[in-house]
Structure formats: structure tokens, C-alpha cells
C-alpha positions in Angstrom: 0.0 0.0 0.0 1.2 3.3 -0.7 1.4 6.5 1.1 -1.2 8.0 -0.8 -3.5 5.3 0.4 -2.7 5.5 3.7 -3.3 9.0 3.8 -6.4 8.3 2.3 -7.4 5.7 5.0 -6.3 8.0 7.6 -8.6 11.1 6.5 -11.5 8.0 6.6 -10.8 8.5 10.2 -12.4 11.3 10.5 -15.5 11.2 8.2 -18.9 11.5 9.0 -19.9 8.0 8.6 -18.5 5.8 11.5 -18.6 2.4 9.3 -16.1 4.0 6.9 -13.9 5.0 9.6 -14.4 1.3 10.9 -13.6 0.3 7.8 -10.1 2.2 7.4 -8.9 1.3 11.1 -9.6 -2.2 10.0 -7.5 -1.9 7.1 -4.9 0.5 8.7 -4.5 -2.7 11.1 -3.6 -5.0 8.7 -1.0 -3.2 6.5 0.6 -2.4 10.1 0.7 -5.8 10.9 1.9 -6.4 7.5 4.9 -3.8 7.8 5.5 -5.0 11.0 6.3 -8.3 10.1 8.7 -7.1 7.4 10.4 -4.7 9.2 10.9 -8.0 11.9 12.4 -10.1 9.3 14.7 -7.1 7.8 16.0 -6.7 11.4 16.5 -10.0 12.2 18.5 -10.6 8.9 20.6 -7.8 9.8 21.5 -9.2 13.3 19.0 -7.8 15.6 18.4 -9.5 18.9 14.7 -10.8 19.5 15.1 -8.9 22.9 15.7 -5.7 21.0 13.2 -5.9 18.5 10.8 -6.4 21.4 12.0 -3.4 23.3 11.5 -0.9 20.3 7.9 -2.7 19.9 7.0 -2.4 23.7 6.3 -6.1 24.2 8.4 -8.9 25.7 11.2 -11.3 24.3 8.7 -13.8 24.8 5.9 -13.0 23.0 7.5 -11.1 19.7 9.5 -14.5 18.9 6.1 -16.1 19.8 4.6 -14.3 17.4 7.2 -14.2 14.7 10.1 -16.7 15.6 7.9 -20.0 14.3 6.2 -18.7 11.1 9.2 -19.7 8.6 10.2 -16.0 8.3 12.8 -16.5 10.7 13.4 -20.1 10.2 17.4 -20.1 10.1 17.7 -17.3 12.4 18.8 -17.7 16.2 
């Protein structure tokens, strides 16, 4: 998605109508969990610690290599 359509999404916000602002936060949600995950990988293949990559997202060790450490992404990676 580009910026454009994130700005675009993020004006939704704050519409008038309530179910297209819904809508856009639903969306918004996805392509940040999308991002997130590739900005996880990119960090890991550049040497990264899982215990730093969960400080900068605000969650523990535990649950960002939960979360990313058994999908395959990572597969190779310590």
C-alpha cells in the first residue's frame, strides 16, 4: 500500500460515517501488521536480537518470537 492510500485511510478516520472510519482502522490494522512483520524479518537478517526488536515494539522477548520466531520467516535465524 502506498502513502497516498494510507493518507487516504487515515482522512476516513475522521468522516462523517462511522462504518467507513471502521472500515479504514480495519485496514490500517492489517497493513501495520503487514509492515511489522517485514520490518521484523529485515531486522532479524541484519542481526538484531529478539530482545531488541521487542524493546522498540514495547512487548516482551517472549511474546515477539512467539509471534514471529515459528512462522518460517525467521526459520534459520537464532
Amino acid at each position: 500500500m502506498d502513502t497516498e492510500q494510507l493518507a487516504a485511510l487515515a482522512r476516513a478516520l475522521d468522516g462523517d460515517d462511522p462504518l467507513v472510519g471502521l472500515d479504514a482502522v480495519v485496514r490500517l490494522r492489517g497493513e501495520a501488521e503487514r509492515a511489522e512483520a517485514v520490518l521484523v524479518r529485515r531486522a532479524r537478517n541484519q542481526g538484531a536480537t529478539w530482545a531488541r526488536i521487542a524493546e522498540v515494539l514495547g512487548v516482551s522477548k517472549q511474546a515477539i518470537h512467539k509471534k514471529y520466531g515459528g512462522r518460517g520467516l525467521l526459520r534459520n535465524q537464532k
